[in-house]
N, C-alpha and C positions, 0 to 999 in steps of 0.2 A: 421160118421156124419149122422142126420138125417135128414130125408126130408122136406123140407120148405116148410111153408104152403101157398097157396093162396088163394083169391077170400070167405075171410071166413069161408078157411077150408076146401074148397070145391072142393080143387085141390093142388096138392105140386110136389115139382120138388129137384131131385139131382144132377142133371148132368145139364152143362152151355155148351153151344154151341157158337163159333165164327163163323161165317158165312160171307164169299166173294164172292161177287156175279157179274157179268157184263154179256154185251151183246156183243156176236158175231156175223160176217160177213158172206155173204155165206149161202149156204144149207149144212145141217149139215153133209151131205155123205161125201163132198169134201170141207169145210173150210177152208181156210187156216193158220184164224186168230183161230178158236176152235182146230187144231190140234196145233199149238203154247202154246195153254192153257193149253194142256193136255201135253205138253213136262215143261212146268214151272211146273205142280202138281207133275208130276213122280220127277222132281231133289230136290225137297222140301221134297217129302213123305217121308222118312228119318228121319229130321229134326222133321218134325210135330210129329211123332209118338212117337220121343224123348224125347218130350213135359212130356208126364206122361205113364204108364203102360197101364191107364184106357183109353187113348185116343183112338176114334172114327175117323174114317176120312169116307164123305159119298162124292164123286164127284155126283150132280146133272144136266141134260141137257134136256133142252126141245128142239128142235128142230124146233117146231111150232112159239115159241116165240124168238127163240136164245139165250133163257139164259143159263151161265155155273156158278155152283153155289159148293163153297168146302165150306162145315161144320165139321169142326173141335168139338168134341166133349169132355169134361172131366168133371171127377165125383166132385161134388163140392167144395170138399175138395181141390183140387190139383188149382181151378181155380183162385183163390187169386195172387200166387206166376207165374202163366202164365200171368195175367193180371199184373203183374209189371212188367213184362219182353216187355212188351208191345206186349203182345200176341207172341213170335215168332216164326215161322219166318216169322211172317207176312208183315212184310215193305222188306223185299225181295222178296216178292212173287208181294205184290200190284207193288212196281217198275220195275220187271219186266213183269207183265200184263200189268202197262203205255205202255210199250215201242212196244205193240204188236198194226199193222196197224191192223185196223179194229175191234179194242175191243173197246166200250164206256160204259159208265153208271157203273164204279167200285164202286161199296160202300160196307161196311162193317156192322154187326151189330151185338150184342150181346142177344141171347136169352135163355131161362130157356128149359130144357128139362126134360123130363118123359116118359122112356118106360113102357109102360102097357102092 
C-alpha cells in the first residue's frame, strides 16, 4: 500500500499507531501502581505482537509527569482488520489498568505514523 497523503501533500503516513496512555502514583524508582503497569504490558506483549508481523510496540514513561504510555504500532495495511477486532487486546489491557490503585487518567487514541 502506499503512503497517504496529508496537509496537501506535504506530509503522508503508512503506519497507524494505537496508543494507551494513564497516569501513575508514586516516584517512578518505587511505584507501585507503574510496576503493576509494567506487569499488565509484559502478559499482553504476546498477544499485541500477534496482532500483525509489522507490529511496533514502544512502552513510554516520563517520570517527571507519571505518564505510562504503550503505542502499538502497524503498517496500514494490517490496520483496518485490528480496528474491527476492536484493537486487541486492548479491553483486556484498559480493564485490567482500571483495576490498578493509583492509575487515573486512561484514555486511548488513534494516530497516523511516519518514520523518517
Amino acid at each position: 500500500m502506499s503512503d497517504v497523503p496529508l496537509a496537501n501533500g506535504t506530509m503522508s503516513f503508512n503506519r497507524v499507531c494505537r496508543e494507551i496512555r494513564c497516569k501513575f502514583s508514586g516516584d517512578k524508582s518505587d511505584s507501585k501502581s507503574l510496576e503493576e503497569l509494567g506487569k499488565v504490558l509484559s502478559k499482553n506483549l504476546p498477544a499485541i505482537k500477534a496482532v500483525s508481523e509489522e507490529m511496533t510496540v514502544n512502552r513510554l514513561i516520563c517520570g517527571s509527569c507519571n505518564d505510562f504510555k504503550i503505542q502499538m504500532t502497524v503498517a496500514l495495511e494490517d490496520f483496518g482488520a485490528w480496528e474491527e477486532s476492536g484493537f486487541a487486546p486492548e479491553s483486556e489491557i484498559l480493564e485490567a489498568i482500571d483495576k490498578i490503585e493509583g492509575v487515573d487518567g486512561v484514555e486511548t487514541q488513534t494516530i497516523t505514523n511516519m518514520v523518517l
